[in-house]
MITOR-753626 format. One record per residue: residue number from 1; residue in three letters; z, y, x of N, C-alpha, C, CB in turn. Coordinates in steps of 0.001 Angstrom, whole numbers. Atoms other than C-alpha are relative to their C-alpha. Glycine has a CB too. Example, Ala and Ser with C-alpha at 12.3 -4.5 7.8 and 13.67 -1.06 7.14 Angstrom:
% MITOR-753626
<1, ALA, <0, -1190, 890>, <7800, -4500, 12300>, <0, 1200, 900>, <1246, 27, -992>>
<2, SER, <-60, -1190, -820>, <7140, -1060, 13670>, <730, 1090, -770>, <-1415, 462, 414>>
***
This chain:
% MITOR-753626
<1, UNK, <-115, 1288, 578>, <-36971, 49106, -64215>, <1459, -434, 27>, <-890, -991, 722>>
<2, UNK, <-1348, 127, 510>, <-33885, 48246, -65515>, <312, -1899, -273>, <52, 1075, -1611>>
<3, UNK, <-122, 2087, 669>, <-32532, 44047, -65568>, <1146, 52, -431>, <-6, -1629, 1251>>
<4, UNK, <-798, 463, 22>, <-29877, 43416, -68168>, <318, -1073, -257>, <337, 432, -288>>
<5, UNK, <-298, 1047, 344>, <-28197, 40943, -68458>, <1537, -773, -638>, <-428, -373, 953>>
<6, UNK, <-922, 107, 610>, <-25392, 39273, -70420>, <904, -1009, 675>, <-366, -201, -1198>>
<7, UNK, <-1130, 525, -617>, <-22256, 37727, -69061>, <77, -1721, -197>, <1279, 790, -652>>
<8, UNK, <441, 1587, -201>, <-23201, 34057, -70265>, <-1128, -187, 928>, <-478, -694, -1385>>
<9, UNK, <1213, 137, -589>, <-26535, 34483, -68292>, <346, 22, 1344>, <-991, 980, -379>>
<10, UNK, <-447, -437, -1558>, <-24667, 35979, -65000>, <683, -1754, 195>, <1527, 1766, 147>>
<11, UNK, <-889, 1566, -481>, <-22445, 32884, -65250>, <-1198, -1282, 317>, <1222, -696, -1655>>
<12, UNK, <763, 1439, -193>, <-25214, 30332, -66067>, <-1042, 189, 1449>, <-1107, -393, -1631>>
<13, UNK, <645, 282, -1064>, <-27189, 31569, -62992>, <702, 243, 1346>, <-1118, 650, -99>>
<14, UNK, <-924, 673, -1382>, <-24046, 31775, -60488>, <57, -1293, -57>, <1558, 393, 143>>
<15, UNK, <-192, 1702, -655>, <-23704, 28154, -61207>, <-1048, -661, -31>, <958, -1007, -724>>
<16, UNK, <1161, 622, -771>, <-27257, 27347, -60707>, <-179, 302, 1480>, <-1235, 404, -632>>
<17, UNK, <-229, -467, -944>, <-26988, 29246, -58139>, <419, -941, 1420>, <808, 817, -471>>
<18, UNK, <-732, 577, -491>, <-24107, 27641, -56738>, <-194, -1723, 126>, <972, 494, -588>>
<19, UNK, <238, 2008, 404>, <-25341, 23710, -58068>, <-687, -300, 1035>, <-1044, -673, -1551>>
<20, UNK, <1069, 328, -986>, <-28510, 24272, -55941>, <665, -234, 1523>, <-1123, 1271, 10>>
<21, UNK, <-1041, 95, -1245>, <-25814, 25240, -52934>, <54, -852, 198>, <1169, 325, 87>>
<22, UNK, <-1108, 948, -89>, <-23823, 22356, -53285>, <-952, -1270, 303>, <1042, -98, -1460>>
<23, UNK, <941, 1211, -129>, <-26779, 19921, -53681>, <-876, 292, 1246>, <-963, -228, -1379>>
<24, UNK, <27, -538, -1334>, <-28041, 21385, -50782>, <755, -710, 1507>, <602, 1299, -284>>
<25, UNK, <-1217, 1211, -288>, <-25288, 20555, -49105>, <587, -1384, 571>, <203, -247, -713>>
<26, UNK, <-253, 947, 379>, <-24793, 17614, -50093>, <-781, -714, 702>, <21, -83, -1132>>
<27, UNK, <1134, 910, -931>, <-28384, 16303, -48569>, <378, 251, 1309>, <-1679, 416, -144>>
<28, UNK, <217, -426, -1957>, <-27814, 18044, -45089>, <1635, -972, 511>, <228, 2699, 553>>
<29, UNK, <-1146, 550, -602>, <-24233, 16154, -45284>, <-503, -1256, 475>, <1211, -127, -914>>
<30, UNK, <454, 1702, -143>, <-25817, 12673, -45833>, <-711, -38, 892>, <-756, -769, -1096>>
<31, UNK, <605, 461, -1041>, <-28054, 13510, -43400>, <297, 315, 1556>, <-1112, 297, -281>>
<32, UNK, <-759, -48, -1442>, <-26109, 14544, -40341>, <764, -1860, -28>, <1580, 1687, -8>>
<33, UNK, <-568, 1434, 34>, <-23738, 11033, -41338>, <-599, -1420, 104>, <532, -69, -1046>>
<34, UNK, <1108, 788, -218>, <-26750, 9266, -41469>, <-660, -129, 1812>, <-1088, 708, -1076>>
<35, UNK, <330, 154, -1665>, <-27749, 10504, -37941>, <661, -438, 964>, <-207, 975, 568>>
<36, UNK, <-742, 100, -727>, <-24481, 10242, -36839>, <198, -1650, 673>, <974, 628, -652>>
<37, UNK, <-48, 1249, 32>, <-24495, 6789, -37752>, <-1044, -661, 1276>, <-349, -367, -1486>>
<38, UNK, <1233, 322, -885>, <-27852, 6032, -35911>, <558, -88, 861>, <-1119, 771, 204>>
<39, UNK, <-108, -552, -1462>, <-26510, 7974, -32719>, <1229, -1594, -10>, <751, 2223, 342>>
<40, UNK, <-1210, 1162, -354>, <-23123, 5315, -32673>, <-569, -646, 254>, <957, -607, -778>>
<41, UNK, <1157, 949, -95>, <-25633, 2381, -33571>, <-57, 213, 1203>, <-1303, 154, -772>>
<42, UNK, <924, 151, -626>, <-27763, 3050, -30765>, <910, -358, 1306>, <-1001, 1141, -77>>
<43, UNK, <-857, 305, -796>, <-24613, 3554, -28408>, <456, -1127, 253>, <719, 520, -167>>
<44, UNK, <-423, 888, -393>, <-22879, 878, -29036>, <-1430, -1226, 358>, <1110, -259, -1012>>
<45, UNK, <633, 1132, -910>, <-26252, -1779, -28616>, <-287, 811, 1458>, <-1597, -696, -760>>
<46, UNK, <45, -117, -1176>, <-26559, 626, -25484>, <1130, -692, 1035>, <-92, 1242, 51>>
<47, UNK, <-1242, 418, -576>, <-23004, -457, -24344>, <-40, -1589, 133>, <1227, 511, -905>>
<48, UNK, <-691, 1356, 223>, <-23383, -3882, -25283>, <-1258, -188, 1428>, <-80, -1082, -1969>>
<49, UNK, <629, 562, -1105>, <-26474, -4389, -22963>, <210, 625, 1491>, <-1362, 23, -338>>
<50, UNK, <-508, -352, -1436>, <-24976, -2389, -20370>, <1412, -763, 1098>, <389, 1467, -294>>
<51, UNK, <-1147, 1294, -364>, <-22038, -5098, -20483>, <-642, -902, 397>, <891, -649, -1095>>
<52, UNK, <1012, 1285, -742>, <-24564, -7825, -20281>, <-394, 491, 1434>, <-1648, -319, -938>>
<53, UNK, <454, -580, -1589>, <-26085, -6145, -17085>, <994, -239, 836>, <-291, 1601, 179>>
<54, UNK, <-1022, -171, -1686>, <-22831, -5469, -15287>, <179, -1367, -127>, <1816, 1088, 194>>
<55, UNK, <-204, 1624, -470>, <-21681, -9320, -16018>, <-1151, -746, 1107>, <-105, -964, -1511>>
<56, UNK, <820, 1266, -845>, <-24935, -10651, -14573>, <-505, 375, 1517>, <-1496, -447, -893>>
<57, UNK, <-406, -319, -1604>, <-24766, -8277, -11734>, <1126, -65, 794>, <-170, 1081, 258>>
<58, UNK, <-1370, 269, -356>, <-21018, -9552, -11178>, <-241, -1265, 217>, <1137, 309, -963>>
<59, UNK, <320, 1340, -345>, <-22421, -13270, -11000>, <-741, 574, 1231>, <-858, -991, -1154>>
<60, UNK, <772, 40, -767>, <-24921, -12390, -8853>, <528, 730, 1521>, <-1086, 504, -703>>
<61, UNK, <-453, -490, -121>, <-22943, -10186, -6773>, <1323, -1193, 738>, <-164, 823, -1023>>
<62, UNK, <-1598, 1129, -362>, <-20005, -13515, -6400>, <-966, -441, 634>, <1105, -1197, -1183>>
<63, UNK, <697, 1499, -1224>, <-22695, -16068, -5322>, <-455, 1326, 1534>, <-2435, -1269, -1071>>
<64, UNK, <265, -334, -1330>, <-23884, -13474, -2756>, <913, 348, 690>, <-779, 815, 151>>
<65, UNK, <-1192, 268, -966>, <-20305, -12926, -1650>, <147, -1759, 534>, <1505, 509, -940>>
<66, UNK, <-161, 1134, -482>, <-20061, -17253, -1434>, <-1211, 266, 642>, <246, -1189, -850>>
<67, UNK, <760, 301, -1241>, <-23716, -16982, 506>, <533, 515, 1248>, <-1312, 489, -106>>
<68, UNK, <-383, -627, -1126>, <-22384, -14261, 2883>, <1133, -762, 596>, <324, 1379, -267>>
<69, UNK, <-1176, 561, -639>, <-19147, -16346, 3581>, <-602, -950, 475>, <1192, -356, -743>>
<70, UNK, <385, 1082, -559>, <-20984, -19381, 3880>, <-686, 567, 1462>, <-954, -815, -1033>>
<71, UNK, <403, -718, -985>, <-23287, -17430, 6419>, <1245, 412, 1401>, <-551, 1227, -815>>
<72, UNK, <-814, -579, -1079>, <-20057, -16023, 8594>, <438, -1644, 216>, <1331, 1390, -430>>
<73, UNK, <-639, 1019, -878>, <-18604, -19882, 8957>, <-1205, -490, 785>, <799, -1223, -824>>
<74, UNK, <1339, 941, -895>, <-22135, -21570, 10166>, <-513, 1214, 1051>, <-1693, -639, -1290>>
<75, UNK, <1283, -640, -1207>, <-23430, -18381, 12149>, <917, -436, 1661>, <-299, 2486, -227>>
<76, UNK, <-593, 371, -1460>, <-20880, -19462, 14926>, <-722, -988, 1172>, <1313, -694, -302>>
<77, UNK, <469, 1289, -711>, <-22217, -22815, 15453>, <-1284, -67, 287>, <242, -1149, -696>>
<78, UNK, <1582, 148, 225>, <-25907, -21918, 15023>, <-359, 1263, 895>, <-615, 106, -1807>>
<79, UNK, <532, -1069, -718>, <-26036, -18722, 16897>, <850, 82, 1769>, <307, 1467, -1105>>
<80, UNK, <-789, -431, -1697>, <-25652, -17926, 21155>, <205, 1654, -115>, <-1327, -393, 1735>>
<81, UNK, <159, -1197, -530>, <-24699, -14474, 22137>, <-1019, 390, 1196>, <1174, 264, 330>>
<82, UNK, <1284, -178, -821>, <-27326, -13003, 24476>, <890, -57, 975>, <-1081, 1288, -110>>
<83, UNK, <-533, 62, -1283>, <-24583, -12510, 27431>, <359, -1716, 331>, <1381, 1057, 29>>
<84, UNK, <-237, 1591, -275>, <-23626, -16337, 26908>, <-1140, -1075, 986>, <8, -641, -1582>>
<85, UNK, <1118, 695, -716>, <-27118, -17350, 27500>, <-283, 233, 1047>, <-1003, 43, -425>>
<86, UNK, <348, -259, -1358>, <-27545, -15371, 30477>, <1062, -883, 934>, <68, 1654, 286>>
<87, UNK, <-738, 202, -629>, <-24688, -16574, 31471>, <-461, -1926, 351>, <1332, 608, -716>>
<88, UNK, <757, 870, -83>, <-25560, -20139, 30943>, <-1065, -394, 1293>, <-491, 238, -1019>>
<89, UNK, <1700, 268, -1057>, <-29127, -19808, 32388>, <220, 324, 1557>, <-1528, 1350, -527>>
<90, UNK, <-449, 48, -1574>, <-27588, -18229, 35577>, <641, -1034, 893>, <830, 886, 158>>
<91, UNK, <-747, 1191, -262>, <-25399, -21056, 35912>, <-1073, -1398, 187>, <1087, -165, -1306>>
<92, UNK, <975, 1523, -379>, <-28074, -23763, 35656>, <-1086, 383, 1216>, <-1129, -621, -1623>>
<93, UNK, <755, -3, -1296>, <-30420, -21659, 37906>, <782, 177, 1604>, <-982, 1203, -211>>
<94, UNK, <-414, -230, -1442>, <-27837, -20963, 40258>, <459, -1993, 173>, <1684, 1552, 182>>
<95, UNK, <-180, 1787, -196>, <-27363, -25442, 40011>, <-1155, -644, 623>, <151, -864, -1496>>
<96, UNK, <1311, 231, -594>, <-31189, -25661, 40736>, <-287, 737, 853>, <-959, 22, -725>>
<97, UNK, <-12, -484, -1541>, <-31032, -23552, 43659>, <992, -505, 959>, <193, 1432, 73>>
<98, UNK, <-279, 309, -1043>, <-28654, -25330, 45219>, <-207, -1361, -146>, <1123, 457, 414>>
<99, UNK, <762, 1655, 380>, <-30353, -29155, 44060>, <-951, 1065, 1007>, <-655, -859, -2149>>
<100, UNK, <1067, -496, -389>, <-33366, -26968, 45852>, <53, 313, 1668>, <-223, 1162, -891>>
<101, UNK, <-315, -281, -1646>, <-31486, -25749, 49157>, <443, -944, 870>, <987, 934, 219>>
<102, UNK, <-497, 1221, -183>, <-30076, -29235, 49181>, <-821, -879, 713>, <312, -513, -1121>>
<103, UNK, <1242, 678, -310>, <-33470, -30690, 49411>, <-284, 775, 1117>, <-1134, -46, -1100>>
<104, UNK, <648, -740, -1732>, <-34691, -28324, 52042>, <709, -80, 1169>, <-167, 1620, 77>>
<105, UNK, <-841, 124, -1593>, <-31649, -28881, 54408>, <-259, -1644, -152>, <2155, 652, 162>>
<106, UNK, <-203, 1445, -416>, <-32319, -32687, 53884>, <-2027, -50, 710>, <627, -1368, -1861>>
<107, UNK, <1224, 293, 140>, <-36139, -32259, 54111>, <-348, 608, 1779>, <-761, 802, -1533>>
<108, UNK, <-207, -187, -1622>, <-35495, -30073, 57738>, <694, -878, 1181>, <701, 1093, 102>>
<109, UNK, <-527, 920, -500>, <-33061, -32806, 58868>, <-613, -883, 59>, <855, -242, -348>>
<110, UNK, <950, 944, -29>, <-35490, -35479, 58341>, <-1034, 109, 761>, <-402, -191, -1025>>
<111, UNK, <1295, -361, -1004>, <-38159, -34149, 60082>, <459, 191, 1480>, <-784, 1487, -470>>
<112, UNK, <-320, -237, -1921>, <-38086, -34886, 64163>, <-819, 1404, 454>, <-885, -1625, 1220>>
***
């Protein structure tokens, strides 16, 4: 089997050939630029609400630096150390033991 063919025919079906190529092409371009587009899109509203986030975890983030400060000036006045108190409490019981030994040397002296 034999195909000839004539030199207007070769031409007219390289550039169908080639048209189909190009249009080809042409769709897979628009549609990568199209995706590409999307992909940016999507980035940048990703970026934008990832800005919103960090701002409102940067407020939130300040006031709990002003609670924590507030916290370090008042814990002075509002809190004892545990050695203080002992210390303290030793001090008042060692005051009521001798209000106590006081009484007992007056309470032996009194008595004939």
């Amino acid at each position: 089997m034999t195909l000839s063919l004539e030199l207007w025919q070769v031409i007219t079906l390289l550039l169908a050939i080639l048209g189909s190529f190009w249009t080809v092409a042409k769709i897979l371009a628009g549609q990568v630029g199209r995706n590409i587009d999307e992909k940016f899109k999507a980035v940048s509203e990703s970026q934008k609400t990832t800005i919103s986030t960090l701002e409102e975890q940067r407020a939130k983030l300040v006031d709990l630096e002003k609670d924590l400060l507030k916290l370090m000036g008042t814990l002075p006045l509002e809190y004892v150390r545990r050695e203080d108190f002992i210390r303290n409490q030793t001090t008042i019981e060692a005051k009521l033991d001798g209000v106590a030994h006081s009484l007992q040397q007056m309470a032996l002296k009194g008595k004939p």
